[in-house]
OpenMM code with the backbone's topology and positions (N, CA, C; nanometers):
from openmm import Vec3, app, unit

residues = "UNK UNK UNK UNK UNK UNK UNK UNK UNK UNK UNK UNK UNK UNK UNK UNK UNK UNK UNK UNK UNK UNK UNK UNK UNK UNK UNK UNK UNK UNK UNK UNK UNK UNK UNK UNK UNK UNK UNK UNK UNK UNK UNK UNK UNK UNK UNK UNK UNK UNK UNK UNK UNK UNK UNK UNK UNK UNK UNK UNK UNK UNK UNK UNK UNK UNK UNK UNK UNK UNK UNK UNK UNK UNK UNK UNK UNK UNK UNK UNK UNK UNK UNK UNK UNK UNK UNK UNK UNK UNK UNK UNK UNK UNK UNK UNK UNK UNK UNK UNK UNK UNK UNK UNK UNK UNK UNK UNK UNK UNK UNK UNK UNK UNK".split()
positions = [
    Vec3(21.7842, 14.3511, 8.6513),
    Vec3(21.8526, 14.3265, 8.7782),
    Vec3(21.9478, 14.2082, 8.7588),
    Vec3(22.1095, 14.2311, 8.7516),
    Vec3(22.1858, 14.1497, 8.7483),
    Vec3(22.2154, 14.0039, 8.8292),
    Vec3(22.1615, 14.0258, 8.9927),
    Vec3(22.1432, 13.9725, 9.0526),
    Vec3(22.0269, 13.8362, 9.1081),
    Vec3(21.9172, 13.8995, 8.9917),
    Vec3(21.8361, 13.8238, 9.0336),
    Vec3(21.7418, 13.7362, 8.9485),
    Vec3(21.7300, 13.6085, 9.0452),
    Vec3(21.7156, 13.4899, 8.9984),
    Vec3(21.6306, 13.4472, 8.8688),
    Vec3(21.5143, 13.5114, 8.8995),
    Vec3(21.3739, 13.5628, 8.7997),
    Vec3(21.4341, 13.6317, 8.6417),
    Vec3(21.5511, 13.7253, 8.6867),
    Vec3(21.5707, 13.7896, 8.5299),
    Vec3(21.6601, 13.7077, 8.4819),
    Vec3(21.7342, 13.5976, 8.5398),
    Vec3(21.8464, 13.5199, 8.4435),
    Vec3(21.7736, 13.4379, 8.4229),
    Vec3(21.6319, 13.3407, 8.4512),
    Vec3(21.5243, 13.2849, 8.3879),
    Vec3(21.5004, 13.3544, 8.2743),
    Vec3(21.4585, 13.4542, 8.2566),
    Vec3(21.4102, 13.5402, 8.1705),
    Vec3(21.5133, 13.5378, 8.0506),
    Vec3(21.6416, 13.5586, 8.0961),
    Vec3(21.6953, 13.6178, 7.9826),
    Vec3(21.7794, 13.4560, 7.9028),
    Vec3(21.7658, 13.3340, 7.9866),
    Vec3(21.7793, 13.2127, 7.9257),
    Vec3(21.9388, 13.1794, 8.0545),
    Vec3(21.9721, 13.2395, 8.1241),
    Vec3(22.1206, 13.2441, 8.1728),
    Vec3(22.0934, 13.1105, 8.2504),
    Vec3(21.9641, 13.0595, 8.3395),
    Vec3(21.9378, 12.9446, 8.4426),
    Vec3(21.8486, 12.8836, 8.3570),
    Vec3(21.8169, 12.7350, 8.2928),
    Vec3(21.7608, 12.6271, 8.3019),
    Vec3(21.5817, 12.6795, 8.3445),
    Vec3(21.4984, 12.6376, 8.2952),
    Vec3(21.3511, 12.5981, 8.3450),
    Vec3(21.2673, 12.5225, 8.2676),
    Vec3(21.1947, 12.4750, 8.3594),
    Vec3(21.0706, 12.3696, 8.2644),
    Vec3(20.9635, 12.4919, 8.2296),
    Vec3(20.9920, 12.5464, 8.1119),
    Vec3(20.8886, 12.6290, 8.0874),
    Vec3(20.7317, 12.5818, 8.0453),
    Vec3(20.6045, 12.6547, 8.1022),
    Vec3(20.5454, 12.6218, 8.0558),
    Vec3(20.4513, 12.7217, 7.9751),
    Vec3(20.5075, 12.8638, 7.9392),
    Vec3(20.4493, 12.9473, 7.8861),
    Vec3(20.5111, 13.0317, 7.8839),
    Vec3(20.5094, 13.1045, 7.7410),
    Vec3(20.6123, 13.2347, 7.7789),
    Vec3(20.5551, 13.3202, 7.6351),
    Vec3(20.5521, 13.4147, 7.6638),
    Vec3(20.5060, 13.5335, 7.5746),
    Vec3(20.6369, 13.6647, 7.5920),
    Vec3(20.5792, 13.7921, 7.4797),
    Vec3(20.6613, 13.9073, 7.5328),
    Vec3(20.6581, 13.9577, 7.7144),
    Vec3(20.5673, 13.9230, 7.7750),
    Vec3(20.5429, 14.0129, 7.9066),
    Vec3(20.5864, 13.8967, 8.0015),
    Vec3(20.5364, 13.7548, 7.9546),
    Vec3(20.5277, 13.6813, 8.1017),
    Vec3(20.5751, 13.5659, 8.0759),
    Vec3(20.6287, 13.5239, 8.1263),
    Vec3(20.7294, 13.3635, 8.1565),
    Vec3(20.6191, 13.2775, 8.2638),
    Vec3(20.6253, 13.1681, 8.2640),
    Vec3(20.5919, 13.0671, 8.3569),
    Vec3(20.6632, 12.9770, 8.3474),
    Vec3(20.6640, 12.8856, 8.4718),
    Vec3(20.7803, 12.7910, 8.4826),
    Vec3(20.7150, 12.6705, 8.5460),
    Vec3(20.7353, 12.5517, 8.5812),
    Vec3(20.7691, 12.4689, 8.7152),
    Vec3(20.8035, 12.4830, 8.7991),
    Vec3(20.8051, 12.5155, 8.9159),
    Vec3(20.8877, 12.5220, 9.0633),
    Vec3(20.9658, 12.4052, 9.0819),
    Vec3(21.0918, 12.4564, 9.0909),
    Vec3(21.1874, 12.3923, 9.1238),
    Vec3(21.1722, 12.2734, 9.2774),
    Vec3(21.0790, 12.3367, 9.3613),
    Vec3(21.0711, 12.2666, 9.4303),
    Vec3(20.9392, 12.2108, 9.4812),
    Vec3(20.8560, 12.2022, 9.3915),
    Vec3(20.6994, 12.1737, 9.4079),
    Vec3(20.6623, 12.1162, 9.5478),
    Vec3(20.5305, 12.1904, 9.6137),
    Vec3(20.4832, 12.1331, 9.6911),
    Vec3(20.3677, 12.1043, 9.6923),
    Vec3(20.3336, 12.0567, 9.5726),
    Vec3(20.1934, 11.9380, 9.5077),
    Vec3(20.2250, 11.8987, 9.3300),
    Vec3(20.1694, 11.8149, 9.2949),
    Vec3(20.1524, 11.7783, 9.1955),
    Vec3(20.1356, 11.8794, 9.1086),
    Vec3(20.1253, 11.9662, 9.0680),
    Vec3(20.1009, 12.0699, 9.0243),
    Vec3(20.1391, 12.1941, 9.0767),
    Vec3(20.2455, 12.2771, 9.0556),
    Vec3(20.2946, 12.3751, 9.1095),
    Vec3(20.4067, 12.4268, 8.9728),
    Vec3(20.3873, 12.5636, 8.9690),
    Vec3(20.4340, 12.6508, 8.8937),
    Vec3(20.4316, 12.7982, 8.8980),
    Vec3(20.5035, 12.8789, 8.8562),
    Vec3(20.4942, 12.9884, 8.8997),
    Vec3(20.4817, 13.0887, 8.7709),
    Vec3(20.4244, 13.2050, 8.7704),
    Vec3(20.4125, 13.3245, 8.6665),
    Vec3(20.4539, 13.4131, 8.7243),
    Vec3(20.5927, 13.5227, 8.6099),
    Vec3(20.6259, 13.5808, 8.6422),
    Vec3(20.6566, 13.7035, 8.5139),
    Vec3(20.6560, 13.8267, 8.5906),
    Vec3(20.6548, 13.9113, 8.4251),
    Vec3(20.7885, 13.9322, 8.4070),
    Vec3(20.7805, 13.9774, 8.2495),
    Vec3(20.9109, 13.9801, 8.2472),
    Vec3(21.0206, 14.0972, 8.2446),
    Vec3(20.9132, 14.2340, 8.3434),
    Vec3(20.9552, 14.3703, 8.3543),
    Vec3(20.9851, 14.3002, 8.5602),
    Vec3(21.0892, 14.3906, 8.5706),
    Vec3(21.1603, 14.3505, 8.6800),
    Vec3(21.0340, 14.4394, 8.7682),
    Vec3(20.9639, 14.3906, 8.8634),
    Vec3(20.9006, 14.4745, 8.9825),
    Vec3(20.9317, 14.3542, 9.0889),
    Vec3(21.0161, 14.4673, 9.2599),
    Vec3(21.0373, 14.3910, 9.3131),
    Vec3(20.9100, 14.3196, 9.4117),
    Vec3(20.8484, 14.3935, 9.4286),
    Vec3(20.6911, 14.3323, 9.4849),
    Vec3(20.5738, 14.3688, 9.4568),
    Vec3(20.4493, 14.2939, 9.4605),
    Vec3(20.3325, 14.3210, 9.4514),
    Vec3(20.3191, 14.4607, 9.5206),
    Vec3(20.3878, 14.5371, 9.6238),
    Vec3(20.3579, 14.6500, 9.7523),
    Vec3(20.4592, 14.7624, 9.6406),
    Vec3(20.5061, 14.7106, 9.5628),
    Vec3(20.5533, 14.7901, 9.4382),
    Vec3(20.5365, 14.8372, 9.3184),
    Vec3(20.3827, 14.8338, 9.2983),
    Vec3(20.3004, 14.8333, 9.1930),
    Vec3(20.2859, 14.9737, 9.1426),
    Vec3(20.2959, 15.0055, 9.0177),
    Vec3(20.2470, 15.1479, 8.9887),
    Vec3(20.1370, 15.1067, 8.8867),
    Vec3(20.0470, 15.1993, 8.9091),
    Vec3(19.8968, 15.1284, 8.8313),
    Vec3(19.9208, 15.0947, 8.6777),
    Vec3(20.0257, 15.1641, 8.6261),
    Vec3(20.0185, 15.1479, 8.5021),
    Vec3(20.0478, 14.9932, 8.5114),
    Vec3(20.0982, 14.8915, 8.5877),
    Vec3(20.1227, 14.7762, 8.6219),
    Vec3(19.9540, 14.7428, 8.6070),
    Vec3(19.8803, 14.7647, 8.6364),
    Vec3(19.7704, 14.6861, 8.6174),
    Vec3(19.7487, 14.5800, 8.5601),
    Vec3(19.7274, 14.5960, 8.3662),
    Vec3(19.6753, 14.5363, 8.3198),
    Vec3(19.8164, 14.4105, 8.2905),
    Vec3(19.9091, 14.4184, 8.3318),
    Vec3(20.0145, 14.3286, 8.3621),
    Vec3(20.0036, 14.2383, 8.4672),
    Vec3(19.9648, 14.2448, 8.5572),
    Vec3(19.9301, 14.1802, 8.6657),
    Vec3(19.7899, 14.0837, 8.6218),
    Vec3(19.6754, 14.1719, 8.5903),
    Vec3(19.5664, 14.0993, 8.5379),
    Vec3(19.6298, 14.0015, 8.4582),
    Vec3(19.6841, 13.9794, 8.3295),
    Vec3(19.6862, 13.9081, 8.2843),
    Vec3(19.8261, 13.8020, 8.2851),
    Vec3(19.8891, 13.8033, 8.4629),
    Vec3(19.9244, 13.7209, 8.4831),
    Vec3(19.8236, 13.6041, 8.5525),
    Vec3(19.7233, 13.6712, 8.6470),
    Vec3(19.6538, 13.5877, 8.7058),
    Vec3(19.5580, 13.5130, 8.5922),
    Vec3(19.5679, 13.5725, 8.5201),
    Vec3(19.4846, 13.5138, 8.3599),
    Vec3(19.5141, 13.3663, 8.3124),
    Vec3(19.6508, 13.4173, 8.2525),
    Vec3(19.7295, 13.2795, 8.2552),
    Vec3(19.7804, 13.1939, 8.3558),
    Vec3(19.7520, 13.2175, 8.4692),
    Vec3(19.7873, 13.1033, 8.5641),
    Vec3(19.6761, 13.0990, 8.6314),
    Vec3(19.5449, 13.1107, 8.5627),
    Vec3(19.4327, 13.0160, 8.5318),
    Vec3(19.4241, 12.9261, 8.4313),
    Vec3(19.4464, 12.9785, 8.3190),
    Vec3(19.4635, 12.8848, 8.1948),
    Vec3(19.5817, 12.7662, 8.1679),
    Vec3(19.6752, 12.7701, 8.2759),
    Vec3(19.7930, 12.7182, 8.2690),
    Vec3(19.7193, 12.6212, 8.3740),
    Vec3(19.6691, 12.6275, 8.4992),
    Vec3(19.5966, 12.5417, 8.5757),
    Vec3(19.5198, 12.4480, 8.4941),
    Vec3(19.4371, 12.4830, 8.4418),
    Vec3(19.3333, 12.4391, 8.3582),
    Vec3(19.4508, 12.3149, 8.2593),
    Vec3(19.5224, 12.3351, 8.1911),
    Vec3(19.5686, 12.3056, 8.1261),
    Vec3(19.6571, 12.1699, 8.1935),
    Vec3(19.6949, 12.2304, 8.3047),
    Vec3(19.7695, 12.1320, 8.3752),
    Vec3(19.6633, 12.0189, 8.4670),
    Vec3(19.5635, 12.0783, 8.4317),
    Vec3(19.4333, 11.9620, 8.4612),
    Vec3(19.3837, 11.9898, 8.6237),
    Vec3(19.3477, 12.1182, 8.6662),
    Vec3(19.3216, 12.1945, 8.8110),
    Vec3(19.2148, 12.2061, 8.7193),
    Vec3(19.1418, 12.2006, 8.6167),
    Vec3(19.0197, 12.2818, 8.6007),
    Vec3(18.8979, 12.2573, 8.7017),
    Vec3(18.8546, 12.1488, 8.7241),
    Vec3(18.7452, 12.0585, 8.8240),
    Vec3(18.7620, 12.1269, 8.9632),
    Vec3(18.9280, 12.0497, 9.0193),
    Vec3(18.8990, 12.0817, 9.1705),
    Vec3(18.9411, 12.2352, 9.1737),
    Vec3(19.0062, 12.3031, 9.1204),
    Vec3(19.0851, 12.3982, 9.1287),
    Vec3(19.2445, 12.4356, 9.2268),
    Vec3(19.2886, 12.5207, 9.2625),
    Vec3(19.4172, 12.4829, 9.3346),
    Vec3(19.4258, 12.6509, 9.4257),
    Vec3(19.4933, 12.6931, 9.4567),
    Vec3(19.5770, 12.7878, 9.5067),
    Vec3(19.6869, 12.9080, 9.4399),
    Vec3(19.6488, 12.9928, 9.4396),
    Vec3(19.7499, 13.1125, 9.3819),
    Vec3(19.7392, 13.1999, 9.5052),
    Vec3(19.8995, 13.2425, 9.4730),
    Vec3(19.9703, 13.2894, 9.5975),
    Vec3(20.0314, 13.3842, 9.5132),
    Vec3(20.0129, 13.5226, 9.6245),
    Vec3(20.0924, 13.5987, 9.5926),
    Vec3(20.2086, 13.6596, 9.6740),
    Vec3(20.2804, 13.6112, 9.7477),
    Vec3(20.3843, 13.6759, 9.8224),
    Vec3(20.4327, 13.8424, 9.8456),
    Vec3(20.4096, 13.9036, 9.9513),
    Vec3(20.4560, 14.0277, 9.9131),
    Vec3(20.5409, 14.0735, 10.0111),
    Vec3(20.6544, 14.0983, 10.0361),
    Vec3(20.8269, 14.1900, 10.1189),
    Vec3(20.8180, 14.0432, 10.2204),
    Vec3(20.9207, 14.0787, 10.3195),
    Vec3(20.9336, 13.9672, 10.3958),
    Vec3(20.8318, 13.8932, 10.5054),
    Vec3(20.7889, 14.0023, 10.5569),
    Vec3(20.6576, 13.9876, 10.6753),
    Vec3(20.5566, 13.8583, 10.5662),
    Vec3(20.5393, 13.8941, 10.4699),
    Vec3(20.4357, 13.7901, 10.3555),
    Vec3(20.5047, 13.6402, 10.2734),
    Vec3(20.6003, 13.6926, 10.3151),
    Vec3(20.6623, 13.4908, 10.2782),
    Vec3(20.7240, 13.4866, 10.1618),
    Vec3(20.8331, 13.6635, 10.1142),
    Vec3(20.7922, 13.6579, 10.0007),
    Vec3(20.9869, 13.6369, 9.9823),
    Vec3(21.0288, 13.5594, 9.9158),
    Vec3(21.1891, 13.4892, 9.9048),
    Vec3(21.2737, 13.5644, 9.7871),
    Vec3(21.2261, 13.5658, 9.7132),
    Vec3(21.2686, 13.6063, 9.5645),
    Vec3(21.2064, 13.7829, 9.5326),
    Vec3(21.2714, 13.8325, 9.5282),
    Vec3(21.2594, 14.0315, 9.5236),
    Vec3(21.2429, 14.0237, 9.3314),
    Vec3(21.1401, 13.9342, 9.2661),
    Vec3(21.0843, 13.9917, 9.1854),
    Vec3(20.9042, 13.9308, 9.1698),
    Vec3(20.8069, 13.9860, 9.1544),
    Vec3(20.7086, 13.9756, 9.1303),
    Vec3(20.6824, 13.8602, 9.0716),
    Vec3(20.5613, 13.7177, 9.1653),
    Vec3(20.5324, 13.6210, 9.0853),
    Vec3(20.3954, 13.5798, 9.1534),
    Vec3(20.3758, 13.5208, 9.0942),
    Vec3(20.2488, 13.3723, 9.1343),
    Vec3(20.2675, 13.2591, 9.1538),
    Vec3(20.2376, 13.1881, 9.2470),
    Vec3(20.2600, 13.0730, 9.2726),
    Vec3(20.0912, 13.0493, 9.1819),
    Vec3(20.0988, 12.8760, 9.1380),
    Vec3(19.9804, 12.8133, 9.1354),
    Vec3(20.0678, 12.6777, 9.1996),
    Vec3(19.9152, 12.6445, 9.3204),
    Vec3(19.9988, 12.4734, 9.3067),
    Vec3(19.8008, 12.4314, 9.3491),
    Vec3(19.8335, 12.2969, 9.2920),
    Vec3(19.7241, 12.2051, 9.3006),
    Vec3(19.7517, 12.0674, 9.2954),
    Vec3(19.6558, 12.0281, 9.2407),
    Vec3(19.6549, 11.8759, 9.1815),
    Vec3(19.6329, 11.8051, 9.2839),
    Vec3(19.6244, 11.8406, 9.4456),
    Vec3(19.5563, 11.7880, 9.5591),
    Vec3(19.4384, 11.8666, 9.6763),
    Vec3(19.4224, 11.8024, 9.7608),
    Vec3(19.3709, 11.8737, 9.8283),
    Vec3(19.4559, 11.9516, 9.9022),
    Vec3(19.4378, 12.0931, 9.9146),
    Vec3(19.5584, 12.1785, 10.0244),
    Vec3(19.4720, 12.2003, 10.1611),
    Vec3(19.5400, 12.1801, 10.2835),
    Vec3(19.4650, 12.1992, 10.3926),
    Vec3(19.4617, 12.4029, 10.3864),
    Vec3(19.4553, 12.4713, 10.4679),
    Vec3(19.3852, 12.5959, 10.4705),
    Vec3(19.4151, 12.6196, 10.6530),
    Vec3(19.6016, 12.6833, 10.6718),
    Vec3(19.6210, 12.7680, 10.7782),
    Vec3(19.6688, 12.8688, 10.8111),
    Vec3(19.6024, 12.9474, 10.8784),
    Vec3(19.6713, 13.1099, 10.9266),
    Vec3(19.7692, 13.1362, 10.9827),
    Vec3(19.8525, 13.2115, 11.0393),
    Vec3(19.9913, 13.2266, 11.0667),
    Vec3(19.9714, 13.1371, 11.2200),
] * unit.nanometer
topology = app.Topology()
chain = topology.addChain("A")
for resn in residues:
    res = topology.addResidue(resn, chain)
    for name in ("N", "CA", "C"):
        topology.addAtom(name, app.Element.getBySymbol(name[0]), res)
């Protein structure tokens, strides 16, 4: 997707603080962190939402939430732990039309419903 933000990460065209990247999955820093710890995983096959999944997506998905456990851990969430978010179409909060994870931690997050 020419347009979008996630694949010119991917393909090197925009700047990131990477903090992991393999053939399937990129992780980054969030540009605009809202805790001490915040980063995002994202694959590196274009799907525009989680509500866009074809199963063969499975074991792609699993082992994003994989690594953005181990990337937590790493970034020192192992103890308290943190938050992963998955955003999905607009009604779900979701900004960017390609498939990711938020992790953010490194504090306490309060816990509210719409």
């Amino acid at each position: 997707m020419s347009d979008c933000i996630f694949c010119k990460i991917i393909a090197g065209e925009i700047p990131s603080k990477k903090c992991y990247e393999d053939d399937e999955i990129i992780a980054f820093h969030d540009i605009h962190p809202v805790a001490p710890v915040h980063f995002l995983v994202v694959p590196k096959k274009h799907i525009n939402s989680l509500m866009e999944l074809e199963e063969a997506d499975t074991p792609l998905v699993g082992r994003m939430l994989f690594k953005a456990q181990e990337i937590a851990k790493e970034q020192g969430c192992a103890e308290k732990g943190g938050r992963f978010i998955l955003n999905a179409k607009k009604d779900g909060g979701q900004t960017i039309d390609h498939l990711h994870v938020h992790f953010i931690g490194g504090k306490t997050l309060g816990f509210k419903m719409c």
